[in-house]
C-alpha positions in Angstrom: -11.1 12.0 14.2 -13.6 10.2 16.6 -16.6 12.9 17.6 -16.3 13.3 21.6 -19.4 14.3 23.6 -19.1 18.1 23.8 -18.9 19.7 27.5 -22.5 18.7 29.6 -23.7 16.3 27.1 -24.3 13.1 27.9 -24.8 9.9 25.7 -28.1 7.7 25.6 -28.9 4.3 23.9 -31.9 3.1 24.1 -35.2 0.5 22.8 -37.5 1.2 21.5 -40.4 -0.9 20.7 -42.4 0.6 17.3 -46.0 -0.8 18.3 -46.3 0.0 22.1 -43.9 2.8 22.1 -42.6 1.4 25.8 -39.1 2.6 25.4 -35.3 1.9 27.9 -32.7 3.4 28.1 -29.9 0.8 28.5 -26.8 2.7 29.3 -26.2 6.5 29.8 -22.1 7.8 29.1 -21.0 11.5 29.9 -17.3 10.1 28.7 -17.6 8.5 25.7 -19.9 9.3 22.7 -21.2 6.0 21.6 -23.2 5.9 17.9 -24.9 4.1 15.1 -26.6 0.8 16.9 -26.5 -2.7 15.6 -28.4 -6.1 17.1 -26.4 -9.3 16.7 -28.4 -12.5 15.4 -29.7 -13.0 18.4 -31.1 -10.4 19.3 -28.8 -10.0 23.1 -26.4 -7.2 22.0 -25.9 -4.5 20.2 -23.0 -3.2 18.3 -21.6 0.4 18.5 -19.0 2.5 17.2 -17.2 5.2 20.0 -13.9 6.4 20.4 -12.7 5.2 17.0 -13.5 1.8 18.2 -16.4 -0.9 18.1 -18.2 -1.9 21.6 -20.6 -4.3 22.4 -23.9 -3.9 24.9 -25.8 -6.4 26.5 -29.6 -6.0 25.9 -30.1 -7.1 29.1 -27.8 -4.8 31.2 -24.3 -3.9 32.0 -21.8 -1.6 30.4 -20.4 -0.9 26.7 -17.4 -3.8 26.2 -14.8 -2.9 23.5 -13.7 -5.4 20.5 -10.4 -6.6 20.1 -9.9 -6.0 16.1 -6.1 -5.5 16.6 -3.5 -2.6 14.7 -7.2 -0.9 13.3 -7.1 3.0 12.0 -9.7 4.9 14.2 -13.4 3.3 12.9 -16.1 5.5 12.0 -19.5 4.7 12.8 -20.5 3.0 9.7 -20.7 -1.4 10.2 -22.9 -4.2 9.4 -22.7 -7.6 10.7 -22.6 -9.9 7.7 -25.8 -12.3 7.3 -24.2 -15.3 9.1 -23.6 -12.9 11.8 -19.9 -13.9 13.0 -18.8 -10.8 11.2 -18.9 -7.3 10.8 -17.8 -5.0 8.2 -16.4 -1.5 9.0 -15.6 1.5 7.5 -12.6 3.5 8.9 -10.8 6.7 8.7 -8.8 5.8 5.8 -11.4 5.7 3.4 -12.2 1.8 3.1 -14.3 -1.2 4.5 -12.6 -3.9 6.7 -14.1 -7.1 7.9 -13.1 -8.6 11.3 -14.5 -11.2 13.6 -17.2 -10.4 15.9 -15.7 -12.7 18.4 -12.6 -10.1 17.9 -8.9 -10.3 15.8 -7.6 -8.4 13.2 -9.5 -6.5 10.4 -8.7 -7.2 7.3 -9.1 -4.7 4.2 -12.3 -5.4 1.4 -12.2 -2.3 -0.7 -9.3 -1.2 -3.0 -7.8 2.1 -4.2 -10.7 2.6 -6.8 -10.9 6.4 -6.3 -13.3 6.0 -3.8 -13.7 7.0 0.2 -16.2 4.1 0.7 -18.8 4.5 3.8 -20.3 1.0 4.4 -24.2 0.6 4.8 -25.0 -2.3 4.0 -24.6 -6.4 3.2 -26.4 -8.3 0.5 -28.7 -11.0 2.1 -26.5 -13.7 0.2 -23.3 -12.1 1.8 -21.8 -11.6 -1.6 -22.0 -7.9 -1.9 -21.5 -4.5 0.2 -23.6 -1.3 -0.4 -21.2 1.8 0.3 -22.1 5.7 -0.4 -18.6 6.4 -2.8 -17.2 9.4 -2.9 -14.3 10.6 -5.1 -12.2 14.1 -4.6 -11.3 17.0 -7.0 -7.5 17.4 -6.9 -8.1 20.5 -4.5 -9.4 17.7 -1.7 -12.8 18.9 -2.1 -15.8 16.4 -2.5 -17.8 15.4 -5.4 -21.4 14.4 -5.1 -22.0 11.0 -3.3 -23.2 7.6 -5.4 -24.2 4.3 -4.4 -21.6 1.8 -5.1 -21.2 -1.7 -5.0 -17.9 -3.5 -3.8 -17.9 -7.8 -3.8 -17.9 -8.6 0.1 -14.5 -10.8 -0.9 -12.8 -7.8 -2.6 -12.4 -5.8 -5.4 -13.4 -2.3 -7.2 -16.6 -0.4 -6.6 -19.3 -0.8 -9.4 -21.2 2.7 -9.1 -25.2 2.3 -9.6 -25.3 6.4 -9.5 -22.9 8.6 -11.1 -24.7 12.6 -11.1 -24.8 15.7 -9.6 -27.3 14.5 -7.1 -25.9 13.6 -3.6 -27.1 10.1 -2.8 -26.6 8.1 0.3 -27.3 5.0 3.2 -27.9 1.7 0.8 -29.4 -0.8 2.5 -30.5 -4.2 1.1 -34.0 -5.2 1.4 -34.1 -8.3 3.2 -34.7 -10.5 -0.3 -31.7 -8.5 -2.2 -34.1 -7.5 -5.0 -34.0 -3.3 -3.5 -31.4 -0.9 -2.2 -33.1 1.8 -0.4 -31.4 4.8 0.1 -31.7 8.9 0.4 -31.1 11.7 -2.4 -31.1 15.1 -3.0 -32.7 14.2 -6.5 -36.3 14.6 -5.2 -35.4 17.9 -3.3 -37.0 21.0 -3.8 -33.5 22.8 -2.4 -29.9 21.8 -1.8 -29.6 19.7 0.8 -33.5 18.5 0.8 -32.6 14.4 0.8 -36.1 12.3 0.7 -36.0 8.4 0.4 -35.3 6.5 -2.7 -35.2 2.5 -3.7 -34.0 1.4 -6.6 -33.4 -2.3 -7.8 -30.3 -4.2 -6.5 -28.6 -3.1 -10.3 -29.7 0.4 -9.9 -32.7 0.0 -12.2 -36.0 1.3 -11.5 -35.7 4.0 -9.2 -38.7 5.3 -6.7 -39.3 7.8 -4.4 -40.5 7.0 -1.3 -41.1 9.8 1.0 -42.7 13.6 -0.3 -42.7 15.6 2.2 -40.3 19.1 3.2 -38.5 17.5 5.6 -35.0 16.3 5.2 -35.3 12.4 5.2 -31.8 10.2 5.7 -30.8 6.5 6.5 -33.7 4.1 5.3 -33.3 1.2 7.4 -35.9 -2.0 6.4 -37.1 -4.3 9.4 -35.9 -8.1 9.1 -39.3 -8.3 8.0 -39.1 -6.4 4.9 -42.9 -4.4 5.9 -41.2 -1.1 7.6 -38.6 1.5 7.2 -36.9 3.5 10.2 -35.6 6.8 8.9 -34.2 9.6 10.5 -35.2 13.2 9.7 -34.1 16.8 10.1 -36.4 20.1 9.8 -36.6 21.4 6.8 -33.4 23.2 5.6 -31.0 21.0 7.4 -28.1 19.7 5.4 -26.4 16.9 5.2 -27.0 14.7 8.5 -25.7 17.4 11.3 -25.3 16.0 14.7 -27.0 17.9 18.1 -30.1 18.8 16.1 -33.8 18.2 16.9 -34.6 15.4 15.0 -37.7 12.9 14.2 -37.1 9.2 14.3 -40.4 8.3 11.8 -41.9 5.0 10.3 -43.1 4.5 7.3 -44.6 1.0 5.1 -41.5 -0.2 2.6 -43.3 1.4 0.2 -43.2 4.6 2.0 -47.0 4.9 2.9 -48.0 5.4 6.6 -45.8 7.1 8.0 -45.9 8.1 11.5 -43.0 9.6 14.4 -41.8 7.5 16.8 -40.1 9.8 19.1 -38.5 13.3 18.5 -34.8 13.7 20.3 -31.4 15.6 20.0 -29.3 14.0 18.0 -28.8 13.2 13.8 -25.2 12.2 13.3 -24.8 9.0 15.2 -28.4 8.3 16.1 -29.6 5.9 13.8 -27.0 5.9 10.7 -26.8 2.0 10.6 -29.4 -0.8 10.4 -31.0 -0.7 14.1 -33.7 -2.9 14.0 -33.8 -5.8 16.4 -34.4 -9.3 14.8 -37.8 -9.5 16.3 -39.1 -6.5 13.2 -40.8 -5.1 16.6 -37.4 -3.3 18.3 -35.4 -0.2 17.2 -32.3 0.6 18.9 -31.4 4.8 18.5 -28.8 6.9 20.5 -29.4 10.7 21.6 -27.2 13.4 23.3 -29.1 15.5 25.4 -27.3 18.3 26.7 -27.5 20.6 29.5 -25.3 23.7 27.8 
């Protein structure tokens, strides 16, 4: 079911730009709990999930405008815009990724009955193929550990690149296609510890990235392919909670340099999708401060 705002907490999205820190907030919502920001092509409006549906947001003012995408199961907050940019793909409540036009009309289904509840993160630069964290169920309904899974963007079973004990999530393509960075538990020093991964676009040559105690989720790579936006929790957190004090750091692609950007309530929703502007300069991020 879509997360509502809880009673006195609002709803923030903001910009934020990376090198002069000058930051605005560009809508505030005590009704409607708005998450996981895109930027379309152009750089004029972002994309958000809330309410079990997608809304757009001018940069440049005004209020959250719902899409159109027709007879849809409630979304979650997990979509990317394909690389041309006239679609997005979404991942919904019934386990699988759709694609509809951004301009708006009906969704139609990608993924198949492959075992899988498929979260979408990301879209090969080519367009060809989607990055989803996979997750398959014991027969009591519980879940197994998460992999990284590929599905082709036209249709078709999930191709699993991991497939072990160790919870792995958030692909995203570097902006060549040649790495899919992404956070695991593997490099943990406890359960629940994620740090930042990239492996090669087949699931070859795997690195970590990030070292530190902290729990490190949703590597997002500038246009640019020189930086990574993370998210991450205080040590001990697990999973990706929401209404938790949380860091949004930067780090090179490599995972050198890292410094924070800005440190807010929030987690779930604030950043789980690719949020960087086109400019490589601009990072869009929503938090729920709350006066209870």
């Amino acid at each position: 079911m879509p997360r509502p705002l809880a009673p006195g907490q609002r709803c923030r999205i903001h910009v934020l730009d990376v090198d002069t820190g000058e930051e605005r907030i560009l809508h505030e919502s005590s009704t409607v709990l708005y998450e996981a920001p895109n930027w379309t092509l152009d750089g004029r409006k972002l994309i958000l999930s809330g309410d079990g549906h997608l809304f757009e947001l001018a940069v440049d003012g005004g209020r959250p405008q719902r899409l159109d995408l027709g007879a849809m199961v409630p979304l979650n907050n997990d979509h990317v815009l394909d690389p041309g940019g006239e679609h997005v793909y979404v991942s919904a409540d019934d386990g699988q990724v759709h694609r509809a036009p951004l301009s708006g009309g009906a969704a139609t289904r990608v993924t198949e009955d492959d075992g899988y509840l498929h979260f979408l993160h990301g879209v090969s630069p080519d367009g060809t193929t989607l990055a989803c964290t996979g997750v398959r169920r014991r027969p009591d309904g519980s879940w197994l550990a998460p992999d990284i899974v590929t599905v082709p963007a036209t249709g078709g079973e999930a191709t699993a690149l991991t497939d072990d004990e160790f919870p792995d999530d958030g692909p995203e393509y570097s902006p060549d296609g040649s790495w899919l960075y992404m956070n695991s538990e593997r490099g943990g020093t406890a359960a629940g510890h994620a740090r930042l991964f990239r492996m090669r676009s087949d699931g070859t040559g795997r690195e970590q990235l990030t070292h530190d105690e902290r729990v490190n989720w949703f590597p997002h790579p500038s246009p640019d392919g020189g930086r990574l936006a993370y998210v991450s929790f205080p040590p001990g957190t697990r999973g990706h909670p929401a209404d938790r004090e949380v860091l949004l750091r930067l780090c090179a692609a490599d995972g050198s340099e890292g410094r924070d950007l800005v440190q807010l309530r929030g987690g779930q929703g604030t950043m789980n999708v690719n949020s960087w502007a086109p400019d490589s300069r601009r990072l869009a991020y929503v938090d729920y401060p709350s006066t209870g």
